[in-house]
C-alpha angles and dihedrals in degrees: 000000000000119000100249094051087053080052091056091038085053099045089044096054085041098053089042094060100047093054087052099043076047097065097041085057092054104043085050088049095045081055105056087051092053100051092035080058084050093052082050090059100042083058099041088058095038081059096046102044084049096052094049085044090056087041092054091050098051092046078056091047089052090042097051086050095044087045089051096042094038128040117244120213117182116225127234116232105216 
């Protein structure tokens, strides 16, 4: 083989891998972001699930006062 096929050989082989290794690295990359997205999500609900959580408790909390100042009749549906 002729040195300037090997050459061509070489920078072929060589071209090959690093589009390959290219990939790999996006893809890599593509799935960090997505899970990281997912994290994001998980948060996001823990927070709101907390915060309707707080906000039911404190509706009790202001039931349970109005129902001990005022008196509370229930009505009859006919």
């Amino acid at each position: 083989m002729s040195h300037r096929a090997k050459a061509t050989l070489g920078a072929a082989i060589v071209l090959s891998a690093l589009t390959i290794w290219g990939v790999h690295f996006q893809q890599e990359q593509q799935h960090e972001t997505m899970y990281k997205g997912v994290l994001r999500d998980d948060e996001r609900r823990r927070q709101k699930m907390q915060q309707r959580e707080d906000d039911f408790q404190a509706s009790k909390r202001k039931r349970e006062l109005y129902e001990s100042v005022q008196t509370v009749t229930p009505v009859e549906k006919s």
